[in-house]
ZAKOLKE-358097 format. One line per 2 residues: for each residue x, y, z of N, C-alpha, C. Coordinates in Angstrom, 3 decimals, padded with zeros to 6 digits, always signed. Each point is the difference from the previous one (the first is absolute). Last residue first. Layout:
X:Y:Z:X:Y:Z:X:Y:Z ~ ... .
***
This chain:
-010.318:+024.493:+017.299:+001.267:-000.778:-000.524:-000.214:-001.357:+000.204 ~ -003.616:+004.473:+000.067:-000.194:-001.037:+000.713:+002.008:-000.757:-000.593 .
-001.100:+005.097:+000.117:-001.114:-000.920:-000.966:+000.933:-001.226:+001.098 ~ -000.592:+005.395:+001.169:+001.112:-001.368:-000.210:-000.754:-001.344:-000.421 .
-000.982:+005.920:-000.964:-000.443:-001.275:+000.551:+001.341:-001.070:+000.222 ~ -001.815:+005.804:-001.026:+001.164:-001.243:+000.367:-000.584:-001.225:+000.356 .
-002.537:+004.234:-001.096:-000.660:-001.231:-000.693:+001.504:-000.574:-000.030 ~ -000.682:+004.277:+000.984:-000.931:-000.628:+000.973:+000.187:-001.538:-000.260 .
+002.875:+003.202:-002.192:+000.637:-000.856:+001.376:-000.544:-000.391:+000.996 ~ -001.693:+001.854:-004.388:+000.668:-001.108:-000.149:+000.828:-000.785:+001.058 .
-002.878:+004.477:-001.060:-000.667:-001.429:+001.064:+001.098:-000.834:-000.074 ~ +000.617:+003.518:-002.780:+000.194:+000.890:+001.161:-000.465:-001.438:+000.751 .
-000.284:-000.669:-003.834:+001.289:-000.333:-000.503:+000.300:+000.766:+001.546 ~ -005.219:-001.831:-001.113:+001.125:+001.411:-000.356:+001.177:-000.229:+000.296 .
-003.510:-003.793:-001.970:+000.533:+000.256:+001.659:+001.109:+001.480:-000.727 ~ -002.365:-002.922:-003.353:-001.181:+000.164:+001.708:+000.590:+000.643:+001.052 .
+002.869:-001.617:-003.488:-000.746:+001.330:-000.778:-001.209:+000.555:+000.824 ~ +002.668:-003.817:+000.757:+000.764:+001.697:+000.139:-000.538:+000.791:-000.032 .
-002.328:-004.791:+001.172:+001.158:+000.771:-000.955:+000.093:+000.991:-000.140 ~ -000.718:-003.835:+003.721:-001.279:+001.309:-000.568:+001.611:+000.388:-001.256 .
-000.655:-005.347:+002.776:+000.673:+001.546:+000.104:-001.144:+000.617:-000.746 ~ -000.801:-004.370:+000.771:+000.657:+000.501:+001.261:+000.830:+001.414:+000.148 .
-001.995:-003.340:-003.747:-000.668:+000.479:+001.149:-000.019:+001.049:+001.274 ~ +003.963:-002.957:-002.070:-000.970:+000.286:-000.728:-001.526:+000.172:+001.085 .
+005.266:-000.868:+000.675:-000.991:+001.767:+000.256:-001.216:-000.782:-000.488 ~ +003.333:-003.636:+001.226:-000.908:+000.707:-000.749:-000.873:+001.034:+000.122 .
+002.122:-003.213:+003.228:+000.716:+000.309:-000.880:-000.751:+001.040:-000.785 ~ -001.630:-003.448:+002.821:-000.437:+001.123:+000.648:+001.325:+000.825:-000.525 .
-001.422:-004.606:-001.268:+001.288:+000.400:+001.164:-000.034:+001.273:+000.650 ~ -003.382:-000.980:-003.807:+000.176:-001.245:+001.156:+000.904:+000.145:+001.132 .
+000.526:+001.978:-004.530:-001.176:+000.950:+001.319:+000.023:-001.013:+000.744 ~ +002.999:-001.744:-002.563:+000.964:+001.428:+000.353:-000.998:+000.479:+001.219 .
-001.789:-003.930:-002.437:+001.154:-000.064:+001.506:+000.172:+001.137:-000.039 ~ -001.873:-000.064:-003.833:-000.983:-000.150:+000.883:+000.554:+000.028:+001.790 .
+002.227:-001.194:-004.619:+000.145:+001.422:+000.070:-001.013:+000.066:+001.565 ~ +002.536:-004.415:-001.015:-001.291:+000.580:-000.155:+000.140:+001.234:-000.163 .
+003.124:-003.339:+001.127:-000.336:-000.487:-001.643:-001.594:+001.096:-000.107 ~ +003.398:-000.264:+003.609:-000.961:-000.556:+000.495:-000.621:-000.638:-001.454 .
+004.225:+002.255:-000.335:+000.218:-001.442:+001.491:-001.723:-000.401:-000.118 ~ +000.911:+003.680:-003.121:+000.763:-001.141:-000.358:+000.194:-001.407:+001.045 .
-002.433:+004.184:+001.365:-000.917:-000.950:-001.645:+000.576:-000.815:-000.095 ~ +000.991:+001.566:+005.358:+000.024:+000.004:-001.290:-000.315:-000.183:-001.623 .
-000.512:-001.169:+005.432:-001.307:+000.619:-001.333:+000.505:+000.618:-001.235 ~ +003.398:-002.076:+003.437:-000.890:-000.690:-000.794:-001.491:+000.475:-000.469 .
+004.985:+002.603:-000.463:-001.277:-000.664:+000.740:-000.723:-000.825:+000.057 ~ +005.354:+000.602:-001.671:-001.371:+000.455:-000.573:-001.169:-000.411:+000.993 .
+005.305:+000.734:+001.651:-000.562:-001.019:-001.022:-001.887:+000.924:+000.481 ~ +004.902:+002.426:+000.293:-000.770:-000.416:+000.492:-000.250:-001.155:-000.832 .
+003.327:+002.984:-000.540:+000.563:-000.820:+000.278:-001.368:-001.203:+000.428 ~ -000.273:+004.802:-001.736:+001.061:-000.397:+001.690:+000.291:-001.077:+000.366 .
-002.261:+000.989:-004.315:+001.362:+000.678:-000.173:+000.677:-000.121:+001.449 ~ -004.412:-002.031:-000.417:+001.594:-000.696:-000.700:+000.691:+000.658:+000.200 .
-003.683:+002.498:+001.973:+000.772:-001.369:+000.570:+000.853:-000.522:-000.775 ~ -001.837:+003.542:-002.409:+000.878:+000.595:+001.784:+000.422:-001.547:+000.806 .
-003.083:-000.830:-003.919:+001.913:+001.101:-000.447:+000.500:-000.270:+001.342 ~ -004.518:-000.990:+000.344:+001.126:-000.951:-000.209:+001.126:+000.349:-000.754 .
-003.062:+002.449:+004.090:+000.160:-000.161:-001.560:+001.163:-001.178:-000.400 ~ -001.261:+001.728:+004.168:-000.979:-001.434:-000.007:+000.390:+000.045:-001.611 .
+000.968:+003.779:+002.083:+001.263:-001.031:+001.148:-000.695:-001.521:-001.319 ~ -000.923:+004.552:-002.459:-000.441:-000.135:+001.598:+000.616:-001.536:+000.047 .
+002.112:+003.884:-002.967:-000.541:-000.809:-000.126:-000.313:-000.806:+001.156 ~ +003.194:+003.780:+000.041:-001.376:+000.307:-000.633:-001.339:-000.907:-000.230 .
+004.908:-000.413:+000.758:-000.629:+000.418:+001.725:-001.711:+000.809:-000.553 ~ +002.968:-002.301:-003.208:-000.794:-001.139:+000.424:-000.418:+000.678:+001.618 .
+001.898:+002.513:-003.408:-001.551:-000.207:-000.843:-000.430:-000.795:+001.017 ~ +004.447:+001.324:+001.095:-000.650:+001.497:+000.306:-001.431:-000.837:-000.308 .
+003.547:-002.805:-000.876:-000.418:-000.043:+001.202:-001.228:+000.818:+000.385 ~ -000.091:-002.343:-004.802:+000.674:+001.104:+000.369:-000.278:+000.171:+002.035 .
-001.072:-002.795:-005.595:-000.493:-000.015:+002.026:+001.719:+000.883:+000.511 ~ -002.582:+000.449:-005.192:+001.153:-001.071:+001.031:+000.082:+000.552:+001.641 .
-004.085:+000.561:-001.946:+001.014:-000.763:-000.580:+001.285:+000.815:-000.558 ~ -003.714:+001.256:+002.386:+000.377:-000.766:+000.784:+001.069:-000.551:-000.581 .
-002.668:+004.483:-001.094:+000.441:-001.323:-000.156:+000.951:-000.740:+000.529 ~ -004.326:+003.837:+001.206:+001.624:-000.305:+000.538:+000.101:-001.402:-001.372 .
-002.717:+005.104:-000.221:+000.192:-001.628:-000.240:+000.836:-000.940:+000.194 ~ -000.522:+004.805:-000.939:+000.416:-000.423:+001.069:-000.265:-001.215:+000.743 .
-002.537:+002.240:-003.780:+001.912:-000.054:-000.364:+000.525:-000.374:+001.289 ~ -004.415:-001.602:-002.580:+000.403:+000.808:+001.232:+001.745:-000.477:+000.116 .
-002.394:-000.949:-003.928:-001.638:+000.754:+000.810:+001.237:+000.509:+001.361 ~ +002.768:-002.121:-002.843:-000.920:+001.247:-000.486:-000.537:+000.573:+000.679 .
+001.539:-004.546:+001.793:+001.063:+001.461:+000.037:-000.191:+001.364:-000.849 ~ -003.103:-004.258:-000.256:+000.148:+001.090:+001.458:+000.929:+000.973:-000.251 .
-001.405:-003.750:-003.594:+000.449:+001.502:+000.033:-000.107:+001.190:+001.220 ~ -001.164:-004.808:+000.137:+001.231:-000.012:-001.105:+000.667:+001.390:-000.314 .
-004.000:-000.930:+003.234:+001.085:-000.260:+000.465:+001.226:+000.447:-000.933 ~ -004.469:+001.298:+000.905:+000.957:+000.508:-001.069:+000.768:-000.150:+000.135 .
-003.204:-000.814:+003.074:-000.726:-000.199:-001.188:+000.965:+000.380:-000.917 ~ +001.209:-002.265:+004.308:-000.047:+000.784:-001.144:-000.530:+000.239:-000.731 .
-001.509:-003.220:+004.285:+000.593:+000.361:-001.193:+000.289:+001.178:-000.307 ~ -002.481:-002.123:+003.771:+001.442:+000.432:+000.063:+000.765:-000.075:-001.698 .
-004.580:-000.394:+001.888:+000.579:-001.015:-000.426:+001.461:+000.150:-000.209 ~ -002.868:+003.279:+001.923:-000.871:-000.795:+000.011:+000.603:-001.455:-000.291 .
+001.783:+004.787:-001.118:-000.111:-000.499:+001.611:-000.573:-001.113:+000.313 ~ +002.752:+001.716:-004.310:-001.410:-000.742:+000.096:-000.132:-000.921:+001.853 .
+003.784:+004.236:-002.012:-000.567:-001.223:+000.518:-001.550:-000.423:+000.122 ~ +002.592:+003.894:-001.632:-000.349:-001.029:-001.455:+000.118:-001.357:+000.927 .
+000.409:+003.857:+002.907:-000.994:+000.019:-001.040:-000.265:-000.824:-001.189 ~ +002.592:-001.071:+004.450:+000.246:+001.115:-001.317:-001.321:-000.213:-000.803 .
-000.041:-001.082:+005.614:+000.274:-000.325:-001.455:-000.109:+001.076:-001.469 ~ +000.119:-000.209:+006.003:-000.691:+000.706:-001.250:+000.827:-000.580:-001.174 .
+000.510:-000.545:+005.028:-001.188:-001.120:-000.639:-000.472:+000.566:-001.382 ~ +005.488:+000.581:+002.122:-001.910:+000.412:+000.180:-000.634:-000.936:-000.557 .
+005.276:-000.150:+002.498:-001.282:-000.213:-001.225:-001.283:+000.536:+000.403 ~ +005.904:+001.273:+001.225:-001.613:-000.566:+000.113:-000.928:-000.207:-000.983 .
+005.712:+000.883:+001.152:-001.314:-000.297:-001.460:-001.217:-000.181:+000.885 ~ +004.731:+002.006:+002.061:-001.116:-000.879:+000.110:-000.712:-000.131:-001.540 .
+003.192:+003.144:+001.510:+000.343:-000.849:-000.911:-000.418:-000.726:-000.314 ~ +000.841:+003.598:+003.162:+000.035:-001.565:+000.363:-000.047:-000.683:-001.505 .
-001.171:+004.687:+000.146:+001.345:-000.116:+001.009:+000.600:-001.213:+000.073 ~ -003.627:+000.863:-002.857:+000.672:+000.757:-000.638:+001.214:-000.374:+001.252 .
-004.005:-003.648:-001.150:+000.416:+000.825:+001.315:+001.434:+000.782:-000.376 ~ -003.761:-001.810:-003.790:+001.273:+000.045:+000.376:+000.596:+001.192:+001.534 .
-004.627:-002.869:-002.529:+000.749:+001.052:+000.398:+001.036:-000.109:+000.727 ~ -003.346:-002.691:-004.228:+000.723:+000.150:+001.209:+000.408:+001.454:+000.519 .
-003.666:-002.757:-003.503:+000.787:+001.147:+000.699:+000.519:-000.142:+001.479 ~ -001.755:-004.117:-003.469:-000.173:+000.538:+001.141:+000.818:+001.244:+000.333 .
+000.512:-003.669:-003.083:-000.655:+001.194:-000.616:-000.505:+000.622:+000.818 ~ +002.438:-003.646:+001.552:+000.603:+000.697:-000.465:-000.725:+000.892:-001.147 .
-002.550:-003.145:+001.972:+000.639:+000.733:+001.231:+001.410:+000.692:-000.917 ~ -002.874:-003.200:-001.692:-000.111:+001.096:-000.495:+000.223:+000.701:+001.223 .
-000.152:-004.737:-001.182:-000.495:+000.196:+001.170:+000.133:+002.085:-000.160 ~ +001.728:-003.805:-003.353:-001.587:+000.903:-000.201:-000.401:+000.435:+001.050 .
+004.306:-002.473:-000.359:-001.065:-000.702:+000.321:-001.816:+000.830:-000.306 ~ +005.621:-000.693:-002.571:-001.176:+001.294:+000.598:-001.174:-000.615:+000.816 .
+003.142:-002.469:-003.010:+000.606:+000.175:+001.968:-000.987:+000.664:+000.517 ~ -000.048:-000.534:-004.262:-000.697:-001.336:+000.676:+000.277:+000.126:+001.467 .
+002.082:+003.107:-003.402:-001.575:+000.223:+000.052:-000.818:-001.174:+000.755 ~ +004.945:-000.959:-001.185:-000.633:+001.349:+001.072:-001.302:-000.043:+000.528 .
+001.052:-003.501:-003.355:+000.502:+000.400:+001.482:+000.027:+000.668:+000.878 ~ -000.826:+000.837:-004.461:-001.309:-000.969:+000.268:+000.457:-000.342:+001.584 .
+003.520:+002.391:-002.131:-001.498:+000.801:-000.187:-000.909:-000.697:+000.956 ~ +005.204:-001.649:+001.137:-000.964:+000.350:-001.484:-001.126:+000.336:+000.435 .
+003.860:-000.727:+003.171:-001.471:+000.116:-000.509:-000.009:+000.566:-001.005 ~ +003.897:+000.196:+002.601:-000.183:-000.629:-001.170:-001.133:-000.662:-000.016 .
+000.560:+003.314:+003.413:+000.989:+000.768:-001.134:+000.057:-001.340:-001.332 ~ -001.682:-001.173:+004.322:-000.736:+000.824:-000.710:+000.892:+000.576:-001.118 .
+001.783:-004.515:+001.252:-000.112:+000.664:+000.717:-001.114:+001.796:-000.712 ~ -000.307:-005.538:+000.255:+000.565:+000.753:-000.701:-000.379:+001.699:+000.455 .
-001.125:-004.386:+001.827:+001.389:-000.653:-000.837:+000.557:+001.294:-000.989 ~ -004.222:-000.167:+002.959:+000.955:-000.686:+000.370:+001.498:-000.116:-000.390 .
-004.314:+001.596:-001.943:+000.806:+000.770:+000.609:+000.734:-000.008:+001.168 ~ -001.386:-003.372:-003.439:+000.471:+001.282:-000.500:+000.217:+001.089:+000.547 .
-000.974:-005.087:+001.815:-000.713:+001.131:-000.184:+000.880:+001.273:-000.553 ~ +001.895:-005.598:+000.091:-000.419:+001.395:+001.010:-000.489:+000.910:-000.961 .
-000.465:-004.694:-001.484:+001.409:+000.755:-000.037:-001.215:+000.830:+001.154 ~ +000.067:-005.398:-000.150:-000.841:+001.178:+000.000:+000.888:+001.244:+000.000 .
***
């Protein structure tokens, strides 16, 4: 039986279809953050980018996000600064530390469905930008579940 592809290979040699399989859809990185200016902290809000589909955690513009919004983090290539950006439970941020994959993971459980099951998944669970003034945004810090 060979080992799991992201077992045996490190992010920087993923191919396309590899990557994009790591993503669990749990959409906590389309989540606005704020940055503690003295400390350095990242916190999270419960407010999603506007081309988040709060409900199912999609993009509606995934292929062309970096248009619709220029400050669009890409993840690729994993970078220390991208992974104090990305929440503890993402599967970048764990391989790249050495971690192993969850078990509600898609690729460990074989479901997309586990991510909400584990209590992972904004979906539902946030408001998008465009509902909330940019003056509220340090009403709406949250710590999501790891």
């Amino acid at each position: 039986m060979t080992q799991p592809f992201w077992e045996v290979k490190s992010l920087d040699e993923l191919d396309d279809a590899e990557w994009e399989s790591l993503c669990d859809g749990c959409g906590r990185c389309c989540l606005h953050k704020l940055e503690d200016e003295e400390s350095g902290e990242v916190h999270f809000t419960d407010i999603a980018c506007r081309l988040l589909n709060t409900q199912n955690c999609s993009c509606k513009h995934y292929n062309q996000r970096f248009k619709h919004v220029v400050d669009c983090l890409s993840v690729r290539p994993v970078t220390e600064q991208k992974l104090n950006w990305l929440p503890s439970t993402c599967a970048y941020r764990v391989l790249a530390s050495g971690g192993k994959l969850a078990n509600w993971h898609p690729l460990i459980s074989g479901t997309k469905e586990s991510v909400i099951a584990a209590g992972i998944s904004v979906a539902g669970r946030c408001v998008s930008e465009s509902d909330v003034p940019v003056s509220e945004w340090p009403m709406h810090l949250i710590e999501w579940a790891k």
